[in-house]
C-alpha positions in Angstrom: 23.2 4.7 -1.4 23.5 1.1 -0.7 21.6 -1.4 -2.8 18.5 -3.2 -1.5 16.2 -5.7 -2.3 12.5 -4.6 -2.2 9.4 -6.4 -3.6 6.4 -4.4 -4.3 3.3 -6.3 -4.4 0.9 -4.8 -6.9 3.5 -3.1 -8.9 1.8 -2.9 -11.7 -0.7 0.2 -12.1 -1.3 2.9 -9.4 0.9 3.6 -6.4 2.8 0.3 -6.9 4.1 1.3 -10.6 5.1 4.6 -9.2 7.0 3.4 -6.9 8.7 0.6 -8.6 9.8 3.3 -11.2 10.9 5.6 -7.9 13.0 2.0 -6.3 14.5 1.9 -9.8 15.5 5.3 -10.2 17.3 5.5 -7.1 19.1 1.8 -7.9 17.6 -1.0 -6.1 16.6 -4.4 -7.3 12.8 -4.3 -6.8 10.7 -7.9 -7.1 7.4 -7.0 -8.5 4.3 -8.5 -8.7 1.4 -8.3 -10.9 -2.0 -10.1 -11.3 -4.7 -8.7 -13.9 -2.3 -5.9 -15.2 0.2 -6.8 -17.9 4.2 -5.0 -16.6 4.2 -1.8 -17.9 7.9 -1.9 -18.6 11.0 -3.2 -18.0 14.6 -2.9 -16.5 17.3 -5.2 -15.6 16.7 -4.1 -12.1 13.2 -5.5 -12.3 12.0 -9.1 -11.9 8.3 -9.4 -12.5 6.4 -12.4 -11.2 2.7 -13.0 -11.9 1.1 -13.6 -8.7 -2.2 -14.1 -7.2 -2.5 -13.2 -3.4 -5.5 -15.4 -2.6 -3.6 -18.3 -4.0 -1.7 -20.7 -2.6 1.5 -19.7 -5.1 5.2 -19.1 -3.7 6.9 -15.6 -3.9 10.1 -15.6 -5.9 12.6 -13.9 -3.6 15.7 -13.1 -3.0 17.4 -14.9 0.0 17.8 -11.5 1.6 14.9 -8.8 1.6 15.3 -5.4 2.6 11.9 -4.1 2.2 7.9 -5.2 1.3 5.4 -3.2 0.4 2.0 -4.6 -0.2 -0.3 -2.6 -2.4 -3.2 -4.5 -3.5 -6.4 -3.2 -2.7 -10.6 -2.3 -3.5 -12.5 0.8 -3.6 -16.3 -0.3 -3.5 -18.7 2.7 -1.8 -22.3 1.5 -1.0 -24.9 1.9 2.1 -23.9 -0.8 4.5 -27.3 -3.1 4.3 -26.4 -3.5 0.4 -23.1 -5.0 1.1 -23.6 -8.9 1.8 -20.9 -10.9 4.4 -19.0 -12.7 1.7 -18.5 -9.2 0.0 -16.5 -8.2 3.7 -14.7 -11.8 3.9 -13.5 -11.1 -0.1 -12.6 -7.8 0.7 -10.9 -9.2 3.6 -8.8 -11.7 1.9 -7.4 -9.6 -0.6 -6.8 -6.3 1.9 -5.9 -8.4 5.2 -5.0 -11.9 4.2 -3.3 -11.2 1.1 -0.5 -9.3 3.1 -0.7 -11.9 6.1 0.8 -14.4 3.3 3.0 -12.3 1.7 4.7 -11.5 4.8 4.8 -14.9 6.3 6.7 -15.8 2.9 9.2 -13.0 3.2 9.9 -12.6 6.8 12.6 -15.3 6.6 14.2 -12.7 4.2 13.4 -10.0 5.6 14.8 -11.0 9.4 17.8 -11.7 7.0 18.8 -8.1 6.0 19.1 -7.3 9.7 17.9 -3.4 9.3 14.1 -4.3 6.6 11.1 -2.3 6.6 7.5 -3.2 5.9 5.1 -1.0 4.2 0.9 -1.4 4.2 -2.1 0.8 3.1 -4.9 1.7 5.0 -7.2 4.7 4.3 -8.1 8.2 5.5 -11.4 6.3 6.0 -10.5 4.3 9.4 -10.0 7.3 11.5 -12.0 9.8 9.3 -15.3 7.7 9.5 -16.9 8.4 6.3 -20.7 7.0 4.8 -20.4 4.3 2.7 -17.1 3.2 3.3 -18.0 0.3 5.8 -16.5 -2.4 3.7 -12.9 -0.2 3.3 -12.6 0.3 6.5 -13.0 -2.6 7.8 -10.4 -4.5 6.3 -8.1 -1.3 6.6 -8.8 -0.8 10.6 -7.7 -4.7 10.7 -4.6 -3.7 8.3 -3.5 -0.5 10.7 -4.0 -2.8 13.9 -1.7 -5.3 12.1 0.9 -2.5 11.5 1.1 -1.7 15.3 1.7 -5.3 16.3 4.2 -6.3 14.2 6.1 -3.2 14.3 6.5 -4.5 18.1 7.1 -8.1 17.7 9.4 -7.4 15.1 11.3 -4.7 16.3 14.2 -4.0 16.8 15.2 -5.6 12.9 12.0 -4.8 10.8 9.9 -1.7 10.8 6.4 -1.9 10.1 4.4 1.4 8.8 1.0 2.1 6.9 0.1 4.9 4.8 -3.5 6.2 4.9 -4.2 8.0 1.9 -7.1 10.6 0.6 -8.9 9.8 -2.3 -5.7 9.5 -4.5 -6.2 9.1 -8.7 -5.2 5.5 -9.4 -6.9 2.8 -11.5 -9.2 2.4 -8.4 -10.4 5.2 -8.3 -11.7 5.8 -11.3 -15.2 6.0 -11.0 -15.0 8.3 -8.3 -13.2 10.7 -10.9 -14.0 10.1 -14.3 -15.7 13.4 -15.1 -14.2 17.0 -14.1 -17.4 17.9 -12.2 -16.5 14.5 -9.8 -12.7 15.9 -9.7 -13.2 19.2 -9.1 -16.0 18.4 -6.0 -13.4 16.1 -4.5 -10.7 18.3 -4.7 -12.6 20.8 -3.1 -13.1 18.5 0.0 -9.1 18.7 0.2 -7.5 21.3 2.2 -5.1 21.6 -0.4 -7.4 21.7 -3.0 -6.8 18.6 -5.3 -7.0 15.1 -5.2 -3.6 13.0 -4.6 -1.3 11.4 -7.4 0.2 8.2 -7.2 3.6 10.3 -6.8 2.6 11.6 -3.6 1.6 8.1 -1.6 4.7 6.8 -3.6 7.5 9.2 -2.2 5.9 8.7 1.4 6.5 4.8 0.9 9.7 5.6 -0.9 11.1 7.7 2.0 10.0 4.8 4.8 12.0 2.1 2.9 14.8 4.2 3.4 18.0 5.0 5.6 16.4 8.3 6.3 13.4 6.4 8.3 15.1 4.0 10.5 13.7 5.9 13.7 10.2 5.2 12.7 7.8 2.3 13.2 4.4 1.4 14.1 3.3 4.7 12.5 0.0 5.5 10.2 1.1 8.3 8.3 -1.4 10.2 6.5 -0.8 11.7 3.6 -4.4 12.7 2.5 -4.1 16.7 1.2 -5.0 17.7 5.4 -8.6 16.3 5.3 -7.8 13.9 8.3 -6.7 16.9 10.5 -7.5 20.3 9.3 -10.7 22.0 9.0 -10.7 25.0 6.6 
C-alpha cells in the first residue's frame, strides 16, 4: 500500500479521531487538526496542529497532499422561527466556509499528488427533510452542492465525495443520546436497528481516500443504517 499524505480536519473527537487512528493503522502520515479538544494520542505518523477554521491561520502541510477530509461540524435542533440569521451565517462559516479555506490552502498540494481525493459531511437531513433541522441542512445542502462542483472542475486529478450520515454517536450528539430511553427510540427509527458509531462513517471515508475508490467522484454516499431509502 503506498504511503500518502492525508490531513483530517477535526481529528480530534468523533469521526475525525477514528479515522485518524484508521489512516494510521493502515501507514499513512495523517496532518491533524484540532481546536477545543486536546490530541488524544500520539504517533510518529501524526503531526497535530491547533487550528481554528474561522480564523485567518495557515495549514501546516506537506508540499504534496494526497487526501483532505474536513470534519468539523454542529448539531443544533430547534423550530425554525427560534433560530435567528446570525445563528445560519455561524453555522455557515464553520460547516461551508471553514472547508472553502481549508481547501483553497491545500489544493496547491493536493493538484500536486496527481491522483488526491477530497472528503465532506453532509447529513441524512438534506434529502431526508426532517423538523427542526433547518439550520443543518442548510449549510449541508450548500456543502453537498459544493461536492458536485468541484468534483467536476477538479476532475480528472482530485475526487470530491460527501458522506451523509444518520444520527451517528459522537461528541455531537450527545444530547440527542444521553439516556437509554433517547438511544433506544433512535435506534428504532433505523432500519437496522441502532444508531451509527464513529467506525462506521470512518471506514466509508477511509475506503474513499483510497486506491480502491478512484472510479468514484461527485457522489453523496449515505451511510445512515437505511433510513434515507428503506421503509420497514
Amino acid at each position: 500500500m503506498e504511503t500518502k499524505n492525508i490531513v483530517v480536519i477535526g481529528a480530534s473527537k468523533g469521526i475525525g479521531l477514528s479515522l485518524t487512528t484508521m489512516l494510521l493503522e493502515q501507514g499513512h502520515q495523517v496532518y491533524a487538526t484540532y481546536s477545543n479538544t486536546s490530541p488524544a494520542f500520539n504517533h510518529p505518523n501524526l503531526h497535530w496542529q491547533n487550528f481554528d477554521v474561522r480564523s485567518s491561520e495557515t495549514l501546516n502541510l506537506p508540499e504534496v497532499l494526497h487526501g483532505l477530509v474536513y470534519c468539523p461540524g454542529n448539531i443544533a435542533l430547534k423550530p425554525f422561527n427560534r433560530f435567528s440569521s446570525a445563528d445560519f451565517s455561524s453555522d455557515y462559516e464553520l460547516q461551508v466556509l471553514g472547508a472553502v479555506t481549508c481547501l483553497q490552502q491545500a489544493l496547491g498540494a493536493l493538484k500536486k499528488s496527481g491522483n488526491a481525493a477530497v472528503i465532506l459531511f453532509s447529513t441524512v437531513a438534506v434529502q431526508q427533510g426532517l423538523p427542526f433541522h433547518s439550520l443543518v441542512s442548510a449549510s449541508k445542502g450548500a456543502l453537498e452542492g459544493l461536492t458536485r462542483a468541484l468534483a467536476a472542475e477538479l476532475a480528472p486529478n482530485i475526487r470530491v465525495n460527501a458522506i451523509a450520515p444518520s444520527l451517528t454517536n459522537t461528541p455531537l450528539a450527545e444530547n440527542l443520546l444521553n439516556s437509554d430511553a433517547k438511544k433506544e427510540a433512535n435506534a428504532a427509527r433505523h432500519p437496522l436497528k441502532r444508531v451509527g458509531e464513529p467506525q462506521d462513517i470512518a471506514a466509508m471515508a477511509a475506503f474513499l481516500l483510497s486506491e480502491q475508490a478512484t472510479w468514484i467522484s461527485g457522489q453523496i454516499m449515505h451511510v445512515d443504517g437505511g433510513i434515507s431509502a428503506l421503509r420497514i
